[in-house]
C-alpha positions in Angstrom: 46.3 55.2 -14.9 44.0 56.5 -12.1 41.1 56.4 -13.4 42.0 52.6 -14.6 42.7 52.0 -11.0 39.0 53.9 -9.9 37.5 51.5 -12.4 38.4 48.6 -10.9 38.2 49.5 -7.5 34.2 51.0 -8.6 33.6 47.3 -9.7 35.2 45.5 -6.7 32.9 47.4 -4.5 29.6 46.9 -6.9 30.5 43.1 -6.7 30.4 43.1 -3.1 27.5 45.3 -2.9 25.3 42.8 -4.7 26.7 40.2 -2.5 26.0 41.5 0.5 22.1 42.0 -0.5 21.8 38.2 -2.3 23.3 37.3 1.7 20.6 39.2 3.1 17.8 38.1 0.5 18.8 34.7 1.6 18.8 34.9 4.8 15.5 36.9 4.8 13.8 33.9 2.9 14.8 31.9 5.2 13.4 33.2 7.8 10.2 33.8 6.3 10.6 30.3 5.1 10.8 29.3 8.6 8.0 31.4 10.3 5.5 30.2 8.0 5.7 27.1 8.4 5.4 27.0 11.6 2.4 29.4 11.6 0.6 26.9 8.7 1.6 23.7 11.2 0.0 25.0 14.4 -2.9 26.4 12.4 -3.1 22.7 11.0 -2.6 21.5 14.5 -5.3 23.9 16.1 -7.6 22.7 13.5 -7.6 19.3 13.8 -7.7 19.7 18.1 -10.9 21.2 17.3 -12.4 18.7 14.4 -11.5 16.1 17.0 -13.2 17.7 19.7 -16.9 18.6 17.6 -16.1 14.9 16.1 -14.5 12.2 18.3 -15.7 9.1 15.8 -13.3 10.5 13.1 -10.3 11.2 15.2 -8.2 8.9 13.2 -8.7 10.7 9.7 -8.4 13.7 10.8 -5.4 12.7 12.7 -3.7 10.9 9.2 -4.8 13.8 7.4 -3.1 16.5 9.7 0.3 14.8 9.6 -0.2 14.8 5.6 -0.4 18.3 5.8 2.3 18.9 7.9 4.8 16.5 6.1 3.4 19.0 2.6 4.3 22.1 4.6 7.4 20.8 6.3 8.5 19.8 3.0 8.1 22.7 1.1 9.8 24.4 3.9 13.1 22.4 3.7 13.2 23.1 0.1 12.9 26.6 0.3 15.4 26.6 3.2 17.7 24.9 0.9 17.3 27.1 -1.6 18.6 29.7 0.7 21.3 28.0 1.9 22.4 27.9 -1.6 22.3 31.3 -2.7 24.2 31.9 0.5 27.1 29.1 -0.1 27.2 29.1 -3.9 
């Protein structure tokens, strides 16, 4: 009878263990998730400042093509943030 009662109680805690560490994992990703984005936009954005400065003529493709990037990144981002979010609430 004890050591029926030991059992479960071992499995309760294993089952909260795990969740515990897929909360962290999550929350971890996220804030990678986060922090690298915003790294890869300013690097985008410090880029294209200094194309546009060594070429003023081509200020307007450089421009379009900067906020491609960071729409890419931004989007990737939000999916992976997502992601998170799921393994947190699910």
């Amino acid at each position: 009878m004890l050591s029926a009662i030991l059992s479960v109680l071992l499995q309760a805690t294993e089952a909260a263990a795990r969740a515990n560490f897929a909360e962290f994992g999550a929350a971890f990703g996220a804030a990678f998730t986060a922090i690298g984005a915003a790294y890869g936009i300013s690097r985008i954005g410090a880029s294209a400042m200094e194309a546009i400065a060594r070429q003023p003529e081509a200020s307007g493709d450089i421009r379009s093509n900067m906020i491609v990037s960071a729409a890419l990144i931004e989007g990737v981002s939000f999916f992976a943030v997502i992601v998170c979010a799921l393994v947190l609430f699910v």
